[in-house]
C-alpha positions in Angstrom: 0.0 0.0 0.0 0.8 3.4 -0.5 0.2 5.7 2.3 0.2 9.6 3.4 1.0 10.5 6.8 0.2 13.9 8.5 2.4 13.6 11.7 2.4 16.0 14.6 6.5 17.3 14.7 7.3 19.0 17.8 10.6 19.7 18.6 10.8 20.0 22.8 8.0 21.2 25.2 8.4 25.0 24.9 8.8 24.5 21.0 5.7 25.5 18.6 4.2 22.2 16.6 2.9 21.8 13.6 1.6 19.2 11.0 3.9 17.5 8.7 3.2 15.4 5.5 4.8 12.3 4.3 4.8 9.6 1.9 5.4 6.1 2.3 5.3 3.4 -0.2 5.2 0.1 -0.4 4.0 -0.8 3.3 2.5 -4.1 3.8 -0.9 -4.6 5.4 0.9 -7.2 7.5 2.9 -4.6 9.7 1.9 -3.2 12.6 1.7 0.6 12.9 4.4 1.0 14.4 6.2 -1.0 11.7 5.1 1.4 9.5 6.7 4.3 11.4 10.1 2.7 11.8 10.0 2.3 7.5 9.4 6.1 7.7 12.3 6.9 9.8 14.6 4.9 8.0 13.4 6.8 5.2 13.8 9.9 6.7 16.9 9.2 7.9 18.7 8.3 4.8 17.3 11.5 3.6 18.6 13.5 6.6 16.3 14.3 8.5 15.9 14.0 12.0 13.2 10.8 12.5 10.0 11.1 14.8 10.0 9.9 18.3 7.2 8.3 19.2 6.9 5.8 22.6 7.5 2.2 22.4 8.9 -0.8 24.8 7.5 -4.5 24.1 5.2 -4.1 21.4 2.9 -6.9 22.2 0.4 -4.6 23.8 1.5 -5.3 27.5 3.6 -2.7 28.7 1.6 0.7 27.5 4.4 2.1 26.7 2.8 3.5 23.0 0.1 5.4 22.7 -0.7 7.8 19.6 -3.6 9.4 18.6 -4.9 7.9 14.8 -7.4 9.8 12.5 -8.5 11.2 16.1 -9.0 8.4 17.9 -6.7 6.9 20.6 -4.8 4.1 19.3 -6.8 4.0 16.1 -10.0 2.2 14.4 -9.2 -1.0 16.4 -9.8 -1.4 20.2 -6.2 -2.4 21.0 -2.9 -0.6 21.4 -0.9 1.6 18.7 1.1 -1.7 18.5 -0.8 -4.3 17.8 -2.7 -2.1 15.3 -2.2 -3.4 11.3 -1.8 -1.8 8.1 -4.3 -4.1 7.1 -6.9 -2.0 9.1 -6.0 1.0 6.4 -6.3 1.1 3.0 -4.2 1.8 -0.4 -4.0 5.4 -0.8 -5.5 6.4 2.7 -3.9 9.7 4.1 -3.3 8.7 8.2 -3.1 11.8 10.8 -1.1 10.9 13.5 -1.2 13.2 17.0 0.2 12.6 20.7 -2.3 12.4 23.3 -4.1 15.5 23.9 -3.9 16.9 27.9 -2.7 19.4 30.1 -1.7 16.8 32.4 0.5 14.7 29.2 2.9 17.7 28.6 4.7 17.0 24.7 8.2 16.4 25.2 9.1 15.7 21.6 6.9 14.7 18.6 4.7 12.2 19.5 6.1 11.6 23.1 4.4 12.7 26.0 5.5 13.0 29.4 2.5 10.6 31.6 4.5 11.1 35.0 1.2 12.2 35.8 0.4 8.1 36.4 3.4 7.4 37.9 2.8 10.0 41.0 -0.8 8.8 41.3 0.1 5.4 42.0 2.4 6.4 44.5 -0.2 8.6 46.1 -1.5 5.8 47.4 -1.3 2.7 44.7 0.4 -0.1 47.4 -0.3 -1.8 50.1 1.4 -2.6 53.6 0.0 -5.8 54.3 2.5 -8.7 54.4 2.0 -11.0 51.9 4.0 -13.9 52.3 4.7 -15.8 49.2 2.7 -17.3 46.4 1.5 -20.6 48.1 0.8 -18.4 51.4 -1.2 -15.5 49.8 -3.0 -18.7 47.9 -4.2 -19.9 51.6 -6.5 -16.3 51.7 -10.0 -17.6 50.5 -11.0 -14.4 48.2 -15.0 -14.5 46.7 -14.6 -15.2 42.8 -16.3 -12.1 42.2 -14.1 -10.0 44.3 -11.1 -11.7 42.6 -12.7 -11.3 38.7 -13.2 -8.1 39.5 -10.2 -7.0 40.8 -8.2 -8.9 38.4 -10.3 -6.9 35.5 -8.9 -3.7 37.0 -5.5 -5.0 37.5 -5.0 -5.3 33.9 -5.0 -1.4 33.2 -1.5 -0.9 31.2 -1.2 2.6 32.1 -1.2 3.5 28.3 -3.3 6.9 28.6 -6.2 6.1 25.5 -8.5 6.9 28.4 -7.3 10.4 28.9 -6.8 11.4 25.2 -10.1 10.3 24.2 -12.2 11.8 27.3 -13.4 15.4 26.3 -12.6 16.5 29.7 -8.8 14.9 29.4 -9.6 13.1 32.6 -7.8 10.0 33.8 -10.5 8.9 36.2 -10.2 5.6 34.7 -7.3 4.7 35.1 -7.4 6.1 39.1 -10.8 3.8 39.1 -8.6 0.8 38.0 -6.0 1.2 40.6 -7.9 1.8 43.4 -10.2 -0.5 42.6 -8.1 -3.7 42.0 -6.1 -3.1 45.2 -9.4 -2.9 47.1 -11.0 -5.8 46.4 -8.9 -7.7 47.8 -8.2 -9.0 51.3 -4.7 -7.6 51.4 -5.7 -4.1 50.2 -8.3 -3.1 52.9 -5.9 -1.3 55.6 -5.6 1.5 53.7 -8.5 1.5 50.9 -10.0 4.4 52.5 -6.3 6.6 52.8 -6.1 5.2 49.5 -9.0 6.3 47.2 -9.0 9.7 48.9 -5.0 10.2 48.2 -4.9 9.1 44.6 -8.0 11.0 44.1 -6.7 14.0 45.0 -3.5 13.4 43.2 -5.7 13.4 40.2 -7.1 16.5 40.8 -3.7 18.1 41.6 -2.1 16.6 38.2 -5.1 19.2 36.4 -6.8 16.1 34.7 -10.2 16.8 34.0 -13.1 16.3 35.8 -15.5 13.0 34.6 -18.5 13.5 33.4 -19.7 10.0 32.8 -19.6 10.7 29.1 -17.4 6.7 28.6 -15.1 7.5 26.0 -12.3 6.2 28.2 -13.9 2.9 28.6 -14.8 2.5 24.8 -11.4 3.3 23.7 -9.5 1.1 26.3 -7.4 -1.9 24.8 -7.8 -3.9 28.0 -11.9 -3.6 28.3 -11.6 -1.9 31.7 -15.2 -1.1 32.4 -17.0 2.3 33.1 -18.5 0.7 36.2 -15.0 0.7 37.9 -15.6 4.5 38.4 -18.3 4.0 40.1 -16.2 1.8 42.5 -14.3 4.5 43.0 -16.8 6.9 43.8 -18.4 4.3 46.2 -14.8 4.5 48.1 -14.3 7.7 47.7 -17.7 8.7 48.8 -17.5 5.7 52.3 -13.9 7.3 53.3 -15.4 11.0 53.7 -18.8 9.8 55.5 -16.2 8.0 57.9 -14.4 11.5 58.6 -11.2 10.9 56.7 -10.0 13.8 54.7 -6.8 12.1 53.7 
């Protein structure tokens, strides 16, 4: 296939960005997206020019390391990460317009890189638990209901990529704060401090200036790993049981 990229080229965070257009033949509907990219660095390269950065780590969709913004929508036409996206969901002679995630809390460090440290400090807000845990066989000896473990398993799959936050028209990442908080306290081992907890990462949230969530469920219908809107709700449930209880932190 032939295709026409419009890629967002930003040089650093303080540097204006603007649109660039590129051609690049020959790509086969068997590589992934990213695939595609590294063909149009090498290209680029051999002609010069400096190559766009873009995230990546173990492209098997695990470690949510990528994340771009396809045609304006997160990760593209398929519900799965930027790199385990195919040409093959494209066509001959499409023109592709490729954009980092949108948010005041995911500054742009360089082209299609953002900076989602944001996560990073809402997890340690309050995204651990104290409880000794033994080893494997001994945290096995802990009967757990299989809801509560389905359930918290479900949240513990969130990757941390961001899709939730770049499609959410309020850029906020209550998701993925739904997701931690909720797969830590469902479980036996996470109840000590589930009430510090929600409350912290919460208002690390707020203080990272991610939006506000208005239900809308963009986050949820974009995410690769199905996390579910309900999971907010969760959250709220917390959030709303640690106040009545007095706790303001």
């Amino acid at each position: 296939m032939n295709i026409t990229l419009r890629v967002w080229r930003q040089k650093g965070p303080d540097d204006k960005g603007r649109m660039v257009t590129y051609q690049v033949p020959d790509v086969s509907p068997d590589m992934s997206f990213l695939e595609m990219l590294d063909v149009l660095n090498e290209k680029l390269q051999l002609e010069g020019e400096e190559p766009v950065a873009f995230d990546h780590d173990c492209r098997e969709g695990i470690c949510g390391a990528c994340g771009v913004v396809i045609d304006g929508e997160a990760h593209g036409p398929e519900t799965t990460t930027t790199c385990q996206l195919h040409m093959r969901s494209f066509k001959d002679g499409d023109t592709i317009t490729v954009e980092p995630w949108r948010a005041k809390a995911f500054p742009v460090i360089k082209d299609l890189v953002v900076d989602r440290g944001a996560f990073d400090r809402i997890i340690q807000a309050g995204g651990y638990i104290s409880a000794p845990t033994g080893t494997a066989p001994d945290a096995h000896a802990m009967p757990v209901p299989k809801a509560d473990a389905d359930r918290a398993f479900d949240a513990a799959t969130c990757i941390g990529c961001g899709a939730c936050v770049a499609a959410c028209p309020n850029a906020s990442g209550m998701l993925f704060t739904a997701a931690k908080v909720t797969h830590l306290g469902m479980l036996p081992q996470g109840q000590p401090e589930r009430q510090a907890r929600v409350i912290k990462m919460v208002n690390q949230h707020d203080e990272e200036d991610f939006g506000g969530c208005t239900n809308i469920g963009e986050c949820a219908a974009v995410c690769p790993k199905g996390i579910p809107l309900d999971t907010i709700s969760q959250l709220n449930r917390d959030l709303l049981g640690a106040l009545a209880s007095g706790r303001t932190e």
